[in-house]
C-alpha positions in Angstrom: -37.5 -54.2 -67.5 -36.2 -55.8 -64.3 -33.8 -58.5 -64.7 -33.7 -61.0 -62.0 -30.4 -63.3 -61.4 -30.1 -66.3 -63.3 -32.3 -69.3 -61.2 -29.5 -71.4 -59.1 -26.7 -68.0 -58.9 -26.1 -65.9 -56.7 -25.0 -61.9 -56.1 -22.2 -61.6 -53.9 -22.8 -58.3 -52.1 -19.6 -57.2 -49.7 -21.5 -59.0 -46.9 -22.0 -62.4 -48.9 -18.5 -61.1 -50.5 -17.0 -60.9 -46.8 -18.0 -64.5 -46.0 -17.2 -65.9 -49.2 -13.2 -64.7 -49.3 -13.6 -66.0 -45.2 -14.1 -69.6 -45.7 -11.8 -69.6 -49.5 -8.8 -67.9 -47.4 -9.5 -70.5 -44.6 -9.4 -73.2 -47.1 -6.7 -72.1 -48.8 -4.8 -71.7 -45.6 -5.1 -75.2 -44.2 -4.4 -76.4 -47.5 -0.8 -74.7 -47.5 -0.5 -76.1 -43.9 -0.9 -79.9 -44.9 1.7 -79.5 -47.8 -0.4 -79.0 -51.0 0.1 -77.1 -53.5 -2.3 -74.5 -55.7 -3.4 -74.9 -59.7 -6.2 -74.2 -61.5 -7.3 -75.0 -65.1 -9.7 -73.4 -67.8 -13.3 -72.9 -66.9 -14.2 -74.9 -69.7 -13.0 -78.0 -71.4 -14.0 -80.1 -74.0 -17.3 -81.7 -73.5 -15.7 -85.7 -74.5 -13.5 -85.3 -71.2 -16.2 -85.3 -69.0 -17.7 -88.0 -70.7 -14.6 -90.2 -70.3 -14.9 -90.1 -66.6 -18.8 -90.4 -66.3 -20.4 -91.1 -69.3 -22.7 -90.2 -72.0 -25.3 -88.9 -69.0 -23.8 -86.2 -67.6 -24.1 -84.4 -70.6 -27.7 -83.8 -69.1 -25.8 -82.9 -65.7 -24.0 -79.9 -67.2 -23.8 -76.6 -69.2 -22.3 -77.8 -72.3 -21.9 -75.4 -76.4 -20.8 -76.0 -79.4 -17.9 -73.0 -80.3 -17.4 -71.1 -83.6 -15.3 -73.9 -84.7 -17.7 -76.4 -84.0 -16.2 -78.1 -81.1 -18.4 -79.3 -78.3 -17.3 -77.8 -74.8 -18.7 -77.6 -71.5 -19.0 -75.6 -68.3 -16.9 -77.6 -66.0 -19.0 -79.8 -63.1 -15.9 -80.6 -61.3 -12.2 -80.0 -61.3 -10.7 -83.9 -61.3 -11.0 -84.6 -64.7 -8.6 -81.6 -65.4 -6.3 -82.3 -62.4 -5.8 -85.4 -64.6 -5.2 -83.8 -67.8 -2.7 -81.5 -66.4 -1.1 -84.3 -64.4 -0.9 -86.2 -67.2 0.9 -83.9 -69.4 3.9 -83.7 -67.1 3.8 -86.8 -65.5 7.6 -87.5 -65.8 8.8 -83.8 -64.5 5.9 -83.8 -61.7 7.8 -85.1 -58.2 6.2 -87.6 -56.2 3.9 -87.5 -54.1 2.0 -84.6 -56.1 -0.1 -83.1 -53.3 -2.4 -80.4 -55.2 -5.5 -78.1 -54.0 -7.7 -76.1 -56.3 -10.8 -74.0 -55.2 -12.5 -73.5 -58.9 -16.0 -72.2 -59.9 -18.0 -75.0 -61.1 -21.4 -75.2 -62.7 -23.8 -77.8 -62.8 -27.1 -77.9 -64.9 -29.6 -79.0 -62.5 -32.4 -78.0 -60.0 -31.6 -75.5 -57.6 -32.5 -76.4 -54.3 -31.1 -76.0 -50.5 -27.9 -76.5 -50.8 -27.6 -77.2 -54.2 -26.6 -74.3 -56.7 -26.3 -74.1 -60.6 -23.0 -72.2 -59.7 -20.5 -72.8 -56.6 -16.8 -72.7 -55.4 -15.1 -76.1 -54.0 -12.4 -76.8 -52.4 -10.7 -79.8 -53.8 -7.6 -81.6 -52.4 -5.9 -84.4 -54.1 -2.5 -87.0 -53.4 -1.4 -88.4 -56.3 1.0 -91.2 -56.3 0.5 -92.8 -52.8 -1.0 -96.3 -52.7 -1.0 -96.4 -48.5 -4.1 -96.1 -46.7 -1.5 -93.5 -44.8 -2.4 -90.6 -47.7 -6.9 -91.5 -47.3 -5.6 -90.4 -43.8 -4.2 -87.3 -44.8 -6.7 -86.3 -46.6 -9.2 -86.9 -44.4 -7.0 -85.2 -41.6 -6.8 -82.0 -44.0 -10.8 -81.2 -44.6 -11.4 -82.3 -40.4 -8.1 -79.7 -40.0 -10.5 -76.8 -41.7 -13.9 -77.7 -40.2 -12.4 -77.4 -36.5 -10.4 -74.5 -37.0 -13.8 -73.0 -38.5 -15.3 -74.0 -34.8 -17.2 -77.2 -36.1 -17.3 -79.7 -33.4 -17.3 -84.0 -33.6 -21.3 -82.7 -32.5 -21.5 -81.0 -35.5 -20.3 -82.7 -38.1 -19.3 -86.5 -38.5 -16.9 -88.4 -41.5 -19.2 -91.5 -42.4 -16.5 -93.4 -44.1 -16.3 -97.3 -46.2 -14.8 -98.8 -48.9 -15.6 -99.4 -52.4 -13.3 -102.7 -52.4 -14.3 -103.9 -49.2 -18.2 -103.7 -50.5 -17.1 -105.4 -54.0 -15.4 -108.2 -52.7 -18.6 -108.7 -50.1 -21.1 -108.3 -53.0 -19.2 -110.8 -55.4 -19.3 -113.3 -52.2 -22.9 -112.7 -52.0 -23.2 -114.0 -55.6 -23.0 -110.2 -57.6 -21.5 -110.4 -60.7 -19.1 -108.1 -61.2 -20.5 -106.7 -64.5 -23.5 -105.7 -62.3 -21.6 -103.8 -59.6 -21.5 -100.0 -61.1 -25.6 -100.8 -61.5 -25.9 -101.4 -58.3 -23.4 -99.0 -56.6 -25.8 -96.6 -58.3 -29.1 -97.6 -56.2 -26.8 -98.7 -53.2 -25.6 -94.9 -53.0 -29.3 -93.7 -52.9 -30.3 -96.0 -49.7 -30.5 -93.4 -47.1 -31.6 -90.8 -49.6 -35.0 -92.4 -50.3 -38.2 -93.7 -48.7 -37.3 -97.9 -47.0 -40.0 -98.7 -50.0 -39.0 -96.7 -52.9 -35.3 -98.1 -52.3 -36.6 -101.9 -52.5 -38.3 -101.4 -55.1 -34.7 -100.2 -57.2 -32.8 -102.6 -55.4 -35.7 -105.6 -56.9 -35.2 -104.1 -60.2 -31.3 -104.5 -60.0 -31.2 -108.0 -58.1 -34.8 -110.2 -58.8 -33.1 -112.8 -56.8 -34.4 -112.7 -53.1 -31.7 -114.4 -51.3 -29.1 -112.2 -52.5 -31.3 -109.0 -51.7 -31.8 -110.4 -48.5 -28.0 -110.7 -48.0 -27.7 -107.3 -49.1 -29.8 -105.6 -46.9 -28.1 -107.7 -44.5 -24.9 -106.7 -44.9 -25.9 -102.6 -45.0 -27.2 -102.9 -41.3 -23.7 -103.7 -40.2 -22.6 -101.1 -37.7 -18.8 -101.8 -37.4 -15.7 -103.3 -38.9 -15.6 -106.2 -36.5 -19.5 -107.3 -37.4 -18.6 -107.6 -41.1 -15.3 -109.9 -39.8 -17.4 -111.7 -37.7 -20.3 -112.0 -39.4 -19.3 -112.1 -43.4 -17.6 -114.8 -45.7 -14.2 -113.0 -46.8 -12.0 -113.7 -49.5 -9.0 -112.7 -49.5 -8.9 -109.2 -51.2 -12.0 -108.6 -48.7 -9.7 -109.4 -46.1 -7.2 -106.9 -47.3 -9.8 -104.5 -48.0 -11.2 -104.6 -44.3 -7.5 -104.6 -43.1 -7.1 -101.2 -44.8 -10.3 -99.8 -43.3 -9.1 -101.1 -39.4 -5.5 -99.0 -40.7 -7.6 -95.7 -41.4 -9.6 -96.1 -38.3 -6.0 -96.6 -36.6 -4.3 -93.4 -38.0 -7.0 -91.3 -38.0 -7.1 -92.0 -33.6 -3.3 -91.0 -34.2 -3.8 -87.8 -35.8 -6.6 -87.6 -33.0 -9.5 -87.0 -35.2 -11.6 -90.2 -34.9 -13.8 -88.7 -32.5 -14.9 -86.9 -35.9 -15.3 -90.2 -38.0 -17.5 -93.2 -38.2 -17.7 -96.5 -40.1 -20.8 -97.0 -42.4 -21.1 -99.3 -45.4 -23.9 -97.4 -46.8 -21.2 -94.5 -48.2 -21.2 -95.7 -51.6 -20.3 -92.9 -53.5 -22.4 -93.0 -56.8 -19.6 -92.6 -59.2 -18.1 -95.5 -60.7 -14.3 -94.1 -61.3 -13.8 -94.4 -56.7 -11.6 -97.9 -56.4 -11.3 -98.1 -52.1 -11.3 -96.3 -49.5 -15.3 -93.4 -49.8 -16.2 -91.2 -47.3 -18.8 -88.4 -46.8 -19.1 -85.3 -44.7 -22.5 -85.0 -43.1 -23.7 -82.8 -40.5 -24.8 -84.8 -36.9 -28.2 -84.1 -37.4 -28.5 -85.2 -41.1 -30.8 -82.5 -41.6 -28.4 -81.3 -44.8 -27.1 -82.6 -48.0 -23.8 -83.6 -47.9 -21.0 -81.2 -46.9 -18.6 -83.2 -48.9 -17.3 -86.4 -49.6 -13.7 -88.1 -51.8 -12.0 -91.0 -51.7 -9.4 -93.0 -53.4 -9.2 -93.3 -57.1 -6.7 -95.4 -58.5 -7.9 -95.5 -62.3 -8.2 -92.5 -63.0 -5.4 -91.1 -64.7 -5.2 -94.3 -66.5 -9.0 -93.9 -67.9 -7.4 -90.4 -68.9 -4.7 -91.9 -71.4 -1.6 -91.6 -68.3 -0.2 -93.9 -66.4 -1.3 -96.6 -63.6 -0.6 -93.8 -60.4 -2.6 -94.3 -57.3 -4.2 -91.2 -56.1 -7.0 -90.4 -53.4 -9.0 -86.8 -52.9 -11.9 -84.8 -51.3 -14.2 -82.4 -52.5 -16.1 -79.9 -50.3 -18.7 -77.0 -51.8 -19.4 -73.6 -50.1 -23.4 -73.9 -50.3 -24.4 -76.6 -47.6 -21.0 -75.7 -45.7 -21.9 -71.9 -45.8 -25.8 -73.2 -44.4 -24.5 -75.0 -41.5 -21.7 -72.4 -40.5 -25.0 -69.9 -40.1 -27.2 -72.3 -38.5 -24.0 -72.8 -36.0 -23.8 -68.7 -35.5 -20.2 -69.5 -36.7 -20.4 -66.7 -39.4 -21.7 -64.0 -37.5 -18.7 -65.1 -34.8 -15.8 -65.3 -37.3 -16.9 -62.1 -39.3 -16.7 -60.2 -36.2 -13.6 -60.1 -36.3 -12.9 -58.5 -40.0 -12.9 -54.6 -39.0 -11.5 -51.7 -39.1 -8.3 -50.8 -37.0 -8.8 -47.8 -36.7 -11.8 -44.6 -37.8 -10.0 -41.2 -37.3 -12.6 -38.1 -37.1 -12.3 -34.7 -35.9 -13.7 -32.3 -34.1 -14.0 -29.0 -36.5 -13.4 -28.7 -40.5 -9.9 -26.9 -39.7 -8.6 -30.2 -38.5 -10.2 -32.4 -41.7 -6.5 -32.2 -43.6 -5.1 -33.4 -40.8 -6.8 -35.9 -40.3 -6.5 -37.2 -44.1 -2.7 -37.3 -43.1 -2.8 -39.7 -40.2 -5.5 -41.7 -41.8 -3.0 -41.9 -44.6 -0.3 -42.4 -42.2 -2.1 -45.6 -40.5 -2.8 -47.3 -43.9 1.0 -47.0 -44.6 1.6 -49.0 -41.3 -0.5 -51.9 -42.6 -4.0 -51.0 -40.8 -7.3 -50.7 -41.8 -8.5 -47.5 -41.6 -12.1 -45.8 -42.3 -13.2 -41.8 -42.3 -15.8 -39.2 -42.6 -15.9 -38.0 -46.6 -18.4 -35.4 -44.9 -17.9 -32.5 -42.7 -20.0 -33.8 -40.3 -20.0 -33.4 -36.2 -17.8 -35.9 -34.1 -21.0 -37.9 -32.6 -21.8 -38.4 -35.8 -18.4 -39.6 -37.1 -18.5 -41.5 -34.0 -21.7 -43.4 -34.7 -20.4 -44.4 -38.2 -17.2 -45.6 -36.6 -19.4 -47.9 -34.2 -21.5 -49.0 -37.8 -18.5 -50.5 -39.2 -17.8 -51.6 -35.8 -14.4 -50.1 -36.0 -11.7 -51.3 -32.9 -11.0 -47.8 -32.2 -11.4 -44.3 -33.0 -8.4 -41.3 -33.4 -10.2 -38.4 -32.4 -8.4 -34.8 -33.9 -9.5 -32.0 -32.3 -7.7 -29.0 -30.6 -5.6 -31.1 -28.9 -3.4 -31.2 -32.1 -2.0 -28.1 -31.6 0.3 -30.1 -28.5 0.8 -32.7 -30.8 -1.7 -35.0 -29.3 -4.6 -37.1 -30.3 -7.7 -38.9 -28.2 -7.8 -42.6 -29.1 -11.1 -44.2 -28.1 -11.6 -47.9 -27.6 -15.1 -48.7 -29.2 -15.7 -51.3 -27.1 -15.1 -50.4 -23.7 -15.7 -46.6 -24.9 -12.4 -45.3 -22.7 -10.7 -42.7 -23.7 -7.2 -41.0 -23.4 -5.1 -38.4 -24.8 -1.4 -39.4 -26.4 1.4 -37.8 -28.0 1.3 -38.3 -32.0 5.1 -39.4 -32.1 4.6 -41.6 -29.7 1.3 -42.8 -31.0 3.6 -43.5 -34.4 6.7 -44.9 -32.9 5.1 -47.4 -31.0 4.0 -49.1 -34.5 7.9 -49.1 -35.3 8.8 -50.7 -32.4 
C-alpha cells in the first residue's frame, strides 16, 4: 500500500529543505540584528491555555488529545500563549525590555488551502515591557528589515496598519456599546475578506440599528489619519489613540520605512486579546492571504495570571511568504548562491587518492567541497561539477607530479595551472 502525506504537510526534500533553512537563517539573522533574543517552548501544552487567550472555539481550530494520564493537551496553534507562560514564570529575574524571537512549528486543524497549511514554521518577534509607540516601531522596523534584505520592494509588499483603541473609542462615539465590541471586531476584521453583500448582511446581524451601520461604514472608507481628525467626533482617549498612530507614521519615516506602510482602519485583527496599535503584511497586489500581521497586546500576560506589562509583537508564516518569494523569482535568485566552493576531479584512477586528500584538505579550510565516488572520465566529473553548479573545479591530473593543479572557473570556464602550496597558503593568508 502507498501512503500519501498527511492532507495540509509537507515533505521537505533538500531542495524545499534548501529554501526552508534560507528564509529561517534569514529570520533568525535579522532577528539577532535588532537585539532579540532566541527561546522556544514545548510543542504541546495544555489544551485550557489556549483556551484562556481565545476561548472555548479554538478547540475546533486545533489538534488537541487527551494523555495517558488523562489530561487534555494540544498541538500548539501559536507560540504567544507560551511566551507568556514562560515570561511569567520569571518575571522578576527577566531584565527589561525582554525583546524575544522564536521560529516554532505550529499546527492548526483546519482546511488546507493556498497559503494555509495544517503544519508551518513562524517567525515570531515580541517586546515586552515597553508602553511607547517607539517599540510598535521597532517591531514593525524588524519584519520590513527581513523582507528587504530578502529583495521585497515597497512594490511588493505593503504594512496596512490601525489601531484597536483608536477604532473603540470611534465606535463607542458612534453609539457601540462596549460589551458589543469583540462581536463586532469579529465581522469588522472580515470586511475586505468577503463579498460588499455577504459583509452587510453580518454587520445587520451585529448592529440592527441603521444609523450606527451607516456611521460605520462611514468611518471604514476613511483613507488617512487627518480624515478621521477632521471628519470624526473624538474623545479624549480617541484623541490619544490617533496621536499614537501620527507618532508611528513619524518614526517609521525616521527609520525610513514608510514608503513600506500605509494607514487603513479596516486592519482589525480578529482576536480579541490586541489592545492598540494592528497591522498586517499584505502583498501590493492583494492577490495572497496575509504574509503576517501583530500588534500591541497589553493584557496579555495579565489574562495569563502575571502582571500588568505592556508588550507588542508580530507573527509571520513561511507558506504565503515562501509563494510570493517564487512568484518574485527571489528563490531561484537567493538559492543560487548556496554552492559548492569547490569539485576536485582527476584525470586517471592513479590520481583518485590524491584527490581524496585535497578534497579533504579544502573541507578543513572551511569550503564546500563535492567529488566523483566513481572512476569516471574528467568530462564527466566535469558535467556533475556544472550539476551542482559548483564555483570551480580542481582538476588533478599529471600535472601533480610538479606539484601543480588546474583550477577551472565554472562560470567563465578559464582555466590555469597553480602550484599546490601556493594554492594552500593563499587560504592562510
Amino acid at each position: 500500500m502507498k501512503i500519501q502525506p498527511v492532507k495540509g504537510t509537507r515533505d521537505f526534500y533538500p531542495e524545499d529543505m534548501a529554501v526552508r533553512n534560507w528564509i529561517i537563517d534569514g529570520w533568525k539573522r535579522v532577528s539577532v540584528r535588532n537585539g532579540f533574543e532566541e527561546y522556544d517552548g514545548p510543542m504541546f501544552e495544555y489544551l485550557k491555555m489556549f483556551q484562556i487567550k481565545s476561548g472555548e472555539e479554538i478547540v475546533e481550530q486545533l489538534f488537541s488529545f487527551e494523555d495517558r494520564g488523562g489530561r487534555e493537551l494540544a498541538l500548539r496553534p501559536e507560540i504567544t500563549p507560551t511566551l507568556a507562560r514562560m515570561v511569567n514564570q520569571k518575571i522578576n529575574s527577566l531584565a527589561r525590555p525582554i525583546k524575544w524571537f522564536s521560529v516554532p512549528r505550529l499546527f492548526r486543524a483546519e482546511r488546507p488551502q493556498k497559503g494555509r497549511l495544517r503544519e508551518f514554521f513562524q517567525w515570531n518577534i515580541d517586546i515586552i515591557g515597553v508602553e511607547d509607540v517607539l517599540a510598535d516601531a521597532e517591531t514593525i522596523f524588524c519584519a520590513l528589515d527581513y523582507l528587504k534584505e530578502v529583495g521585497l520592494t515597497p512594490d511588493d509588499v505593503v504594512v496596512k496598519i490601525s489601531s484597536r483603541k483608536a477604532l473603540a473609542e470611534l465606535l463607542k462615539s458612534i453609539g457601540i456599546a462596549e460589551s458589543e465590541l469583540d462581536a463586532l471586531y469579529a465581522v469588522l476584521d472580515k470586511r475586505g475578506k468577503l463579498p460588499d453583500g455577504a459583509f452587510e448582511e453580518m454587520l445587520t446581524e451585529k448592529i440592527p440599528n441603521k444609523d450606527k451601520r451607516n456611521k460605520i461604514i462611514e468611518l471604514f472608507a476613511v483613507e488617512t489619519i487627518e480624515q478621521i481628525k477632521n471628519c470624526f467626533e473624538q474623545s479624549r482617549a480617541a484623541a490619544e489613540a490617533i496621536g499614537e498612530l501620527s507618532r508611528l507614521f513619524e518614526l517609521l519615516g525616521v527609520m525610513g520605512v514608510s514608503d513600506y506602510c500605509v494607514f487603513d482602519i479596516g486592519i482589525v485583527r480578529g482576536l480579541a486579546y490586541y489592545t492598540g496599535i494592528v497591522y498586517e503584511i499584505y502583498d501590493r497586489a492583494n492577490e495572497l492571504r496575509a504574509i503576517g500581521g501583530g500588534g500591541r497586546y497589553d493584557n496579555l500576560l495579565k489574562l495569563f495570571g502575571g502582571p500588568d506589562i505592556p508588550a507588542t509583537g508580530f507573527g509571520i508564516g513561511d507558506c504565503v511568504l515562501g509563494i510570493l518569494l517564487e512568484e518574485k523569482g527571489l528563490l531561484k535568485k537567493q538559492l543560487s548562491t548556496l554552492r559548492p566552493d569547490y569539485f576536485v576531479a582527476f584525470t586517471e584512477q592513479q590520481y583518485i587518492q590524491k584527490a581524496i586528500e585535497i578534497m579533504a584538505k579544502l573541507r578543513r579550510a572551511k569550503f564546500a567541497v563535492n567529488f566523483s565516488y566513481k572512476d569516471v572520465g574528467l568530462s564527466k566529473q566535469l558535467k556533475q561539477a556544472s550539476e551542482q553548479n559548483a564555483k570551480k573545479c580542481v582538476i588533478i591530473g599529471s600535472e601533480i607530479e610538479k606539484n601543480q593543479i588546474v583550477i577551472k572557473d565554472m562560470t567563465s570556464g578559464e582555466q590555469q595551472k597553480i602550484d599546490l602550496e601556493k594554492f594552500f597558503s593563499e587560504f592562510k593568508s
